[in-house]
Structures are given as structure tokens and as C-alpha cells.
MINU-437957 format. One record per residue: residue in three letters; x, y, z of N, C-alpha, C in turn. Coordinates in nm, 2 decimals. Example, Ala and Ser with C-alpha at 12.3 -4.5 7.8 and 13.67 -1.06 7.14 Angstrom:
BEGIN
REC rest   n_xx   n_yy   n_zz  ca_xx  ca_yy  ca_zz   c_xx   c_yy   c_zz
REC  ALA   1.32  -0.57   0.78   1.23  -0.45   0.78   1.32  -0.33   0.78
REC  SER   1.28  -0.22   0.71   1.37  -0.11   0.71   1.29   0.00   0.79
//
This chain:
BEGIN
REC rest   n_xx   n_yy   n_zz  ca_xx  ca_yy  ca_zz   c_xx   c_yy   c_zz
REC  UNK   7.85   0.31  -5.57   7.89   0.33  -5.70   7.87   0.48  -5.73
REC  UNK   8.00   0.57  -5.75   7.97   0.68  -5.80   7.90   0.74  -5.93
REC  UNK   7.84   0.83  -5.94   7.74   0.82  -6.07   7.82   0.84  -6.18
REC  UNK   7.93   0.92  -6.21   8.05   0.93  -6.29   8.08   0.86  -6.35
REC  UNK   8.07   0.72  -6.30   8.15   0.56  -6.33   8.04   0.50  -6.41
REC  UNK   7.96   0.54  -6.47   7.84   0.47  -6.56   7.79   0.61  -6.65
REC  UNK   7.76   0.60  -6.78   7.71   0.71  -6.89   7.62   0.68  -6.97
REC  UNK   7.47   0.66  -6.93   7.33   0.62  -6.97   7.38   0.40  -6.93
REC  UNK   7.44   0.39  -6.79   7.45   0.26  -6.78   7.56   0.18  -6.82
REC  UNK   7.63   0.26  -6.92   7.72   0.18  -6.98   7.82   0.19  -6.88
REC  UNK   7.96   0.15  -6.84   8.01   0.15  -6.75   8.16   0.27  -6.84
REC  UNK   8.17   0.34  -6.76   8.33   0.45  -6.80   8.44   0.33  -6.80
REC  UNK   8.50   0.29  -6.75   8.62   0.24  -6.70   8.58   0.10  -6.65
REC  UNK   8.62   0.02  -6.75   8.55  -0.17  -6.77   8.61  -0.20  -6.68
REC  UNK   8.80  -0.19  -6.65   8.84  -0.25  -6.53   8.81  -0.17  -6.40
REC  UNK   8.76  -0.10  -6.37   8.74  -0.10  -6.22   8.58  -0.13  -6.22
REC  UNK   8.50  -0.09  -6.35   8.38  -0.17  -6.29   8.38  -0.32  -6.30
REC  UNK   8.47  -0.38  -6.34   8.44  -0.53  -6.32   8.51  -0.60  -6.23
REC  UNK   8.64  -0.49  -6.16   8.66  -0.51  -6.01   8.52  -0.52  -5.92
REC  UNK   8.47  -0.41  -5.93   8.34  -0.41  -5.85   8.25  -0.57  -5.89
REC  UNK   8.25  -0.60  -5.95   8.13  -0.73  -6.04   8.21  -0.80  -5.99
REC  UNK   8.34  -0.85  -5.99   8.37  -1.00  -5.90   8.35  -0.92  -5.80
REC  UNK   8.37  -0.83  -5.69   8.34  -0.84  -5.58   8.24  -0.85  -5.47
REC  UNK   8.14  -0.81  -5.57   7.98  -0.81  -5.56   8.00  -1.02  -5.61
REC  UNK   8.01  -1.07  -5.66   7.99  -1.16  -5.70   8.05  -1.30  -5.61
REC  UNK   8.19  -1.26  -5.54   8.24  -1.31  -5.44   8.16  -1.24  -5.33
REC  UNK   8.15  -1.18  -5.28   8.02  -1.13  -5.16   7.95  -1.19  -5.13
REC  UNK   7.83  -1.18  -5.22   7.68  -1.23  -5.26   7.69  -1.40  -5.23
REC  UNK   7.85  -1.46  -5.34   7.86  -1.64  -5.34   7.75  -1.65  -5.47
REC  UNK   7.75  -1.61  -5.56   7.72  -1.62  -5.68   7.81  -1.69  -5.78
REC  UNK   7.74  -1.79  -5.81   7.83  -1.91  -5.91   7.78  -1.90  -6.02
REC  UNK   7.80  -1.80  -6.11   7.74  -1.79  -6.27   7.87  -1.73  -6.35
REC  UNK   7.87  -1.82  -6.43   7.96  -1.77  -6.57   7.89  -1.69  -6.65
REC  UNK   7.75  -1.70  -6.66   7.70  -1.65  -6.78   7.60  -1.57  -6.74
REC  UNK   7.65  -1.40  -6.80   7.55  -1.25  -6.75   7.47  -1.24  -6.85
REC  UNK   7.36  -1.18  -6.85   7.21  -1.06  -6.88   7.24  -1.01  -6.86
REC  UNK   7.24  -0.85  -6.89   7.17  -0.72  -6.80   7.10  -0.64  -6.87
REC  UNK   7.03  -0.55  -6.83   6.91  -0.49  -6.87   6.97  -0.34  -6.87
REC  UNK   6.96  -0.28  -7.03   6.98  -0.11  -6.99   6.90  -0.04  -6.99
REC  UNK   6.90   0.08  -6.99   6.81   0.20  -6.98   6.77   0.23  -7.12
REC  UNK   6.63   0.27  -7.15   6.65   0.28  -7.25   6.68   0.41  -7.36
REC  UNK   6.77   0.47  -7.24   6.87   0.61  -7.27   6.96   0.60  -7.34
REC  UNK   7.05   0.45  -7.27   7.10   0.41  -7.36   7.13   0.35  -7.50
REC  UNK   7.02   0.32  -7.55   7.01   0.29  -7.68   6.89   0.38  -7.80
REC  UNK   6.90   0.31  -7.92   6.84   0.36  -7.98   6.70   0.28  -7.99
REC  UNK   6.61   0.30  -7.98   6.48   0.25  -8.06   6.43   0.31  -8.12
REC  UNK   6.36   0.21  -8.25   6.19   0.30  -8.32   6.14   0.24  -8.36
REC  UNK   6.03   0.21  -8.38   5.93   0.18  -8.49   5.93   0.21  -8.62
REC  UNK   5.92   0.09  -8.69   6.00   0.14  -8.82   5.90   0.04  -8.94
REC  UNK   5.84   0.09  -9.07   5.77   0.05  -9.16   5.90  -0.02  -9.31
REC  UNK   5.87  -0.12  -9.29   5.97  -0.21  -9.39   5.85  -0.24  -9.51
REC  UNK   5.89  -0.26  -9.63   5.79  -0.27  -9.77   5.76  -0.43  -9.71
REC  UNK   5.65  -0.51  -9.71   5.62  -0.67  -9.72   5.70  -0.76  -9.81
REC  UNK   5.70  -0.67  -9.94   5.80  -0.80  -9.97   5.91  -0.82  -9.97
REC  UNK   6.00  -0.81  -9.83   6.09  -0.83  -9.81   6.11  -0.91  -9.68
REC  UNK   6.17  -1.01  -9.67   6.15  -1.10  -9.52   6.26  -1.03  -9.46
REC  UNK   6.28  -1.08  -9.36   6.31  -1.03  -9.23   6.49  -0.99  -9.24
REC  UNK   6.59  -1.07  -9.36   6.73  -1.07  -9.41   6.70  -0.95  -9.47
REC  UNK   6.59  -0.93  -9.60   6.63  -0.80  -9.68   6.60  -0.74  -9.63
REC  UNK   6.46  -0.71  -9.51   6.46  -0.63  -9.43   6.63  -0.57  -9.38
REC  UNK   6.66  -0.58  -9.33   6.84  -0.56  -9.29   6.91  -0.50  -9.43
REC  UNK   6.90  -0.49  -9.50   6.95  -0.44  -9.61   6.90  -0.34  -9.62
REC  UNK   6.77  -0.33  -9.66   6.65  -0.22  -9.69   6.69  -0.09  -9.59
REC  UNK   6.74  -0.16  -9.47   6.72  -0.03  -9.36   6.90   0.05  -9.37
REC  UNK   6.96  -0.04  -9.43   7.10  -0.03  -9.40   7.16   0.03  -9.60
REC  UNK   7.05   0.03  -9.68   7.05   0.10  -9.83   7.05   0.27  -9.81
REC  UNK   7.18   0.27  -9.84   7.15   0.43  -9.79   7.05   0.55  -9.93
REC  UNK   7.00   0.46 -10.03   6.87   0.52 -10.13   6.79   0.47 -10.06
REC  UNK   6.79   0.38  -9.95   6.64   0.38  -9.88   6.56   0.46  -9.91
REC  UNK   6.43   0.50  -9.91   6.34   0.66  -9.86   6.32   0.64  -9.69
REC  UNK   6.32   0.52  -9.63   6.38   0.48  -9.43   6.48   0.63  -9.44
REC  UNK   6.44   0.68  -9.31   6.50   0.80  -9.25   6.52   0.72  -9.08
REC  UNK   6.64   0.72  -9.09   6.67   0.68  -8.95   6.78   0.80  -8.88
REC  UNK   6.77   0.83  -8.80   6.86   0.96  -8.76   6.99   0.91  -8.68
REC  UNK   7.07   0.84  -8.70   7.19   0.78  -8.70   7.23   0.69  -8.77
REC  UNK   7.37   0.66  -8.77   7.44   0.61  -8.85   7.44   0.46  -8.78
REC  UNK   7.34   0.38  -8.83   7.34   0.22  -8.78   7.46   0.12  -8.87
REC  UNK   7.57   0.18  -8.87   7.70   0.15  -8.92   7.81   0.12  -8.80
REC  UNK   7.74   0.22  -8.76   7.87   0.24  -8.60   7.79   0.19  -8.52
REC  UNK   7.61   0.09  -8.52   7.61   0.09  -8.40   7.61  -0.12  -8.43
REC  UNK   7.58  -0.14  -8.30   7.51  -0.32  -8.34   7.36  -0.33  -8.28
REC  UNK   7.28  -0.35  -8.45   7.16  -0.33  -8.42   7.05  -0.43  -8.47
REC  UNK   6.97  -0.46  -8.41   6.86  -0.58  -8.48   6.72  -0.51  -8.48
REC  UNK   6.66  -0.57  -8.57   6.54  -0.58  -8.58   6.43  -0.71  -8.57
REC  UNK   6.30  -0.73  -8.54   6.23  -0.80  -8.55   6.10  -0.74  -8.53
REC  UNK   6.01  -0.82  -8.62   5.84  -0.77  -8.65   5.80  -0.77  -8.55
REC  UNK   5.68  -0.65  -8.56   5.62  -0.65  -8.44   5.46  -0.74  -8.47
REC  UNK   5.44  -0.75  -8.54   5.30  -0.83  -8.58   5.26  -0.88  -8.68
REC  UNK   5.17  -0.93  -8.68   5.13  -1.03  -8.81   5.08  -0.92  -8.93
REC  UNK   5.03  -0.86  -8.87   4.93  -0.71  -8.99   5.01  -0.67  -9.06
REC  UNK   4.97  -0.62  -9.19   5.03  -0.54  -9.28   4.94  -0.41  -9.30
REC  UNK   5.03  -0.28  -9.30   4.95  -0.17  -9.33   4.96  -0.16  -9.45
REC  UNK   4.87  -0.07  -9.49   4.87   0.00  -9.65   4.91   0.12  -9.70
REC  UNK   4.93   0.17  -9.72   4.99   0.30  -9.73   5.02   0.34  -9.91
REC  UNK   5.07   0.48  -9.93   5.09   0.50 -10.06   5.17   0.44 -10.17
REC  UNK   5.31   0.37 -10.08   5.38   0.27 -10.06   5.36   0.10 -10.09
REC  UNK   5.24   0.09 -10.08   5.17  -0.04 -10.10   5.24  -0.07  -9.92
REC  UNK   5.24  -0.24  -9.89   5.23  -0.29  -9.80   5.34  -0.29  -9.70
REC  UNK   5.29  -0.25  -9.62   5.45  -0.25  -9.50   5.44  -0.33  -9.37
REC  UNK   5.54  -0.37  -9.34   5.51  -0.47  -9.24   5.61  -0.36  -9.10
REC  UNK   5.52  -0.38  -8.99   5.62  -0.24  -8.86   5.76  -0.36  -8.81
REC  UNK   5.88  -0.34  -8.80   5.99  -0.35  -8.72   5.99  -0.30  -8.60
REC  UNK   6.08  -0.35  -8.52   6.06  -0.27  -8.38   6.27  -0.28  -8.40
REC  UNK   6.35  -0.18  -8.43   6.50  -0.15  -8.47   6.54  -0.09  -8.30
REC  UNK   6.65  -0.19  -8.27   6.75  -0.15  -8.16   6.87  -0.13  -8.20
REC  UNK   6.93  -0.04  -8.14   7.08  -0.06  -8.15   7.14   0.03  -8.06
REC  UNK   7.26  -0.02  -8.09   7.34   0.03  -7.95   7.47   0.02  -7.99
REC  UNK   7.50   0.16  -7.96   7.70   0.24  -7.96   7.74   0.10  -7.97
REC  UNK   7.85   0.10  -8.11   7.93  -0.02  -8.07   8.02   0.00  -8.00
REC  UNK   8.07   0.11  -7.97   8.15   0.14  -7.84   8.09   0.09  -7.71
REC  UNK   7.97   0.11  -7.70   7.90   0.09  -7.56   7.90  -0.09  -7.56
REC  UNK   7.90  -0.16  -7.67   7.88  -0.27  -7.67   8.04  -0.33  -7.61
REC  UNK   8.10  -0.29  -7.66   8.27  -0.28  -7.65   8.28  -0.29  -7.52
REC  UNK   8.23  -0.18  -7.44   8.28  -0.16  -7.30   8.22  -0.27  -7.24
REC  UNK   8.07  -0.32  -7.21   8.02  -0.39  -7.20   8.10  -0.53  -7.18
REC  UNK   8.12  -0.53  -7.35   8.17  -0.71  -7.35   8.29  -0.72  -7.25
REC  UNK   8.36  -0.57  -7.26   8.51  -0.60  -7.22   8.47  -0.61  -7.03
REC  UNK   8.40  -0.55  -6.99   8.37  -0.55  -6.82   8.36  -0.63  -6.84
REC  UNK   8.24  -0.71  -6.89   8.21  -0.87  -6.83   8.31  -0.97  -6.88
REC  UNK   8.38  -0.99  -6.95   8.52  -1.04  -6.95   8.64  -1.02  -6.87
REC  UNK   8.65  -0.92  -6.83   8.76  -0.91  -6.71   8.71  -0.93  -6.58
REC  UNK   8.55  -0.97  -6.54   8.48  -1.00  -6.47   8.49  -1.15  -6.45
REC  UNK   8.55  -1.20  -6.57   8.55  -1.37  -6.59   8.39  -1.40  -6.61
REC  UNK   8.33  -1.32  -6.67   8.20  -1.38  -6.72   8.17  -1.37  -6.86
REC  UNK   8.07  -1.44  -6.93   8.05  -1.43  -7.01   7.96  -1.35  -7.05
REC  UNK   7.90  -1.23  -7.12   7.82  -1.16  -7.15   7.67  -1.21  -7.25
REC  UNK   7.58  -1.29  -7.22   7.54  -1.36  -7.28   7.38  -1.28  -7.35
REC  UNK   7.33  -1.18  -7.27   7.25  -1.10  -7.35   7.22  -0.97  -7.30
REC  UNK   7.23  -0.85  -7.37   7.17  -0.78  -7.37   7.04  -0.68  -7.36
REC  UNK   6.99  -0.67  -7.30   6.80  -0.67  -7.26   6.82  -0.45  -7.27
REC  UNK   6.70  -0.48  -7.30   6.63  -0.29  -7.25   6.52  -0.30  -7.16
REC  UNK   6.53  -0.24  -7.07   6.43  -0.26  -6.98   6.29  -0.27  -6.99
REC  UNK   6.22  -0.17  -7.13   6.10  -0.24  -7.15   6.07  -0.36  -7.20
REC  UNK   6.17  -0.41  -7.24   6.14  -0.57  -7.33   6.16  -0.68  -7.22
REC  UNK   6.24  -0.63  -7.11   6.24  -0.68  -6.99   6.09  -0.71  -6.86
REC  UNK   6.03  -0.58  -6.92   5.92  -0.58  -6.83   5.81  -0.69  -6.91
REC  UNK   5.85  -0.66  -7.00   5.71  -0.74  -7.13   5.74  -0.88  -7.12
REC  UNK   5.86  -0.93  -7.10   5.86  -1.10  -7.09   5.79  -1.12  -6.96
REC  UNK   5.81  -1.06  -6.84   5.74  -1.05  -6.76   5.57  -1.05  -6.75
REC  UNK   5.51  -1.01  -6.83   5.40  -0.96  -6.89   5.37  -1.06  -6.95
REC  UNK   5.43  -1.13  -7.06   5.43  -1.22  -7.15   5.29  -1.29  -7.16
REC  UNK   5.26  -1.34  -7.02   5.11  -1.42  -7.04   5.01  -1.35  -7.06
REC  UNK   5.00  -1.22  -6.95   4.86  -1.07  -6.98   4.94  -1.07  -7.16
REC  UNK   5.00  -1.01  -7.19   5.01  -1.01  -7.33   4.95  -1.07  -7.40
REC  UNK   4.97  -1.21  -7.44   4.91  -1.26  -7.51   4.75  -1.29  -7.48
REC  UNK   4.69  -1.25  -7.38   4.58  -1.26  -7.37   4.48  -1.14  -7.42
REC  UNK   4.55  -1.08  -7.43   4.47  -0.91  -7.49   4.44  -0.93  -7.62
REC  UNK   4.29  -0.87  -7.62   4.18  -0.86  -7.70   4.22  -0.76  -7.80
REC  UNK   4.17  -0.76  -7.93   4.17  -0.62  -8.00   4.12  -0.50  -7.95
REC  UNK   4.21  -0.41  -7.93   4.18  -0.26  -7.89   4.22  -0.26  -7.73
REC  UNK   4.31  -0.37  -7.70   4.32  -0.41  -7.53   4.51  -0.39  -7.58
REC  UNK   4.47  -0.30  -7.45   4.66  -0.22  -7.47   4.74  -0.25  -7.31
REC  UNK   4.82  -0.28  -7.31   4.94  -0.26  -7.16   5.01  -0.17  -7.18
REC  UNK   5.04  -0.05  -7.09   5.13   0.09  -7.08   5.26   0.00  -7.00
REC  UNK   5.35   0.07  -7.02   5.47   0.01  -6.92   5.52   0.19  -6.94
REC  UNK   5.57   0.23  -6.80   5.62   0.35  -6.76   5.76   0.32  -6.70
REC  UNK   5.84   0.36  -6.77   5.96   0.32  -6.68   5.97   0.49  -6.65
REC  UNK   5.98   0.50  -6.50   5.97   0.66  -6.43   6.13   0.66  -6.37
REC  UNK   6.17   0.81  -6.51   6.37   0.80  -6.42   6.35   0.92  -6.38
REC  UNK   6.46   0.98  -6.34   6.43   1.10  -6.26   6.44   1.27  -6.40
REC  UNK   6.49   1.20  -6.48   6.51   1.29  -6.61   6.42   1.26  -6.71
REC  UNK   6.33   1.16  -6.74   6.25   1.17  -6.81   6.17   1.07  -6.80
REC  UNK   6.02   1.00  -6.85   5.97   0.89  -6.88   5.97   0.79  -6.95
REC  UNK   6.00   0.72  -7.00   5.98   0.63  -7.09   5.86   0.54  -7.07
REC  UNK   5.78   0.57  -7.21   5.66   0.51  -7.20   5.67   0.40  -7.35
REC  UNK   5.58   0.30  -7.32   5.56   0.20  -7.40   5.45   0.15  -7.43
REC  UNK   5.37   0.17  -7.50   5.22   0.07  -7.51   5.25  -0.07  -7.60
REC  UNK   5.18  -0.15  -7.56   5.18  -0.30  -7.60   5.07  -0.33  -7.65
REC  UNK   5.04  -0.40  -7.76   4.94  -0.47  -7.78   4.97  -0.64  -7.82
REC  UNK   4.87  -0.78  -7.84   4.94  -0.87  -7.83   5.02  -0.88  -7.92
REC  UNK   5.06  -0.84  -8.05   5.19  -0.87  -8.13   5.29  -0.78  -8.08
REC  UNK   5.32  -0.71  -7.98   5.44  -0.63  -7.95   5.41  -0.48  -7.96
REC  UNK   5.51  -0.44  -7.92   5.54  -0.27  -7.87   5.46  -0.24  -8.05
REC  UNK   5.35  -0.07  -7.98   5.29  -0.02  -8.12   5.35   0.10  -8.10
REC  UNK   5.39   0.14  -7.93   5.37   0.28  -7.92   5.53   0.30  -7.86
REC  UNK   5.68   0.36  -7.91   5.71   0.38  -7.82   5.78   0.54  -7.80
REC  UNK   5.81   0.61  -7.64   5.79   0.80  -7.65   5.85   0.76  -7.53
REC  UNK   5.97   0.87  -7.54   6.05   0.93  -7.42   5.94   1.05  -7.37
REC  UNK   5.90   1.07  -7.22   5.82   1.19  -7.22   5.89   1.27  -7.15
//
């Protein structure tokens, strides 16, 4: 696969990479209609993000997407398709009164575009989307939930252009830094 043909993973040109994907898929003798795959997390956006408490997890979505927010997000999560979910039970305090942390993904709706459209002319179904650290953490999943207070898991994903680091504690990602 030339490196050209992919731009932080996403694929350039959906019909010849999904030429490649049935071919790989007739090769291999792989009988699955329905794809995962895991990107880099170059390709998308994350952050950690402080939502007010009294708002559940729907106004949350509003709150972040109010452009009077005082939320400072440095893209336009209009153009992208993006979710959120809590990362813990805790509430902080702050000058703000009570905030509960989000952990906010999203990703080029373009990139999602190319995506759906490869694995459809692949004759598959595109069924989830993963980022590699969230990938490694299900993995994890049982050490996870077994950590103590003040008991942390690092996850390093090492690319050749930068690091991506993650710390974990058991309610989810606290810490996350491209290095």
C-alpha cells in the first residue's frame, strides 16, 4: 500500500482502496459483512472537556454545540460527526459551580464520508469506528477497573512523527497529549 493512498488513515481514493479490501478479503477467505476499524489518533479530534452538572448527557450536546457557550473548542464541530461521553462519576468544583469531564471525539465529516463510502463499495458494512487508544483500553478493560485511587495505566501509542500518550484511571481517560 503506497503511503499516498491513506491521509492520517483515512483512505484518498475509496474505490481503489476498497478494490484492495475485497482483495485482501477474497485472499485471506474472510466471510464478514460487518467492519470495525481503528484510527490513529491523528486522525481525529479529542479533548477533555468540563460540561456544567446540571445538564445530562442530551444538553450536554447542546451546551458544547451553543456558540454563547464560554466551551472553547478550536474547531468547528458542525462539519465534523462527533460524540461525547462522561468520563466519571466525580464532579469538580470550580468558579463555575459543578462540572462533570466529557471525553469529545469527532471526526472530518468528510473523512467519515470516505470511510462509509470504501467500506460500501467493499460490500461491507461499516459498523464502528474505534481510535486506537479506546481500542487498547477495552483491551485493558479488566486492569481498569481494578485500579485503586491514585492507580493510573499510561497507554503510548509510539508513531514515527509523534507520541500519543493517554493516562487512565478507573472511570476513563483523565489525561490526554500528543508528545
Amino acid at each position: 500500500l503506497p503511503a499516498e493512498a491513506l491521509d492520517k488513515g483515512i483512505p484518498l481514493d475509496p474505490k481503489l482502496m476498497s478494490e484492495l479490501i475485497k482483495s485482501i478479503i477474497k485472499e485471506e477467505k474472510i466471510f464478514a459483512l460487518r467492519t470495525a476499524i481503528s484510527l490513529s489518533p491523528d486522525s481525529v479530534y479529542t479533548k477533555l472537556i468540563e460540561i456544567p452538572s446540571k445538564y445530562n448527557e442530551e444538553e450536554a450536546l447542546d451546551y458544547i454545540l451553543d456558540p454563547y457557550s464560554p466551551l472553547q473548542i478550536p474547531i468547528s464541530l458542525k462539519q465534523t460527526d462527533f460524540d461525547i461521553s462522561k468520563t466519571s462519576n466525580t464532579t469538580k468544583t470550580s468558579s463555575q459551580g459543578e462540572l462533570d469531564q466529557y471525553l469529545l471525539v469527532s471526526i472530518p465529516k468528510k473523512s467519515t464520508e470516505a470511510l462509509i463510502k470504501t467500506f460500501n463499495l467493499a460490500g461491507q458494512q461499516l459498523n464502528t469506528i474505534n481510535i486506537g487508544f479506546s481500542c487498547q483500553a477495552k483491551l485493558l478493560e479488566s486492569e481498569i477497573s481494578k485500579l485503586k485511587d491514585k492507580e493510573y495505566i499510561v497507554i503510548l501509542e509510539l508513531l514515527s512523527e509523534c507520541t500519543h500518550f493517554t493516562i487512565l484511571d478507573s472511570s476513563g481517560p483523565i489525561n490526554l497529549n500528543r508528545l
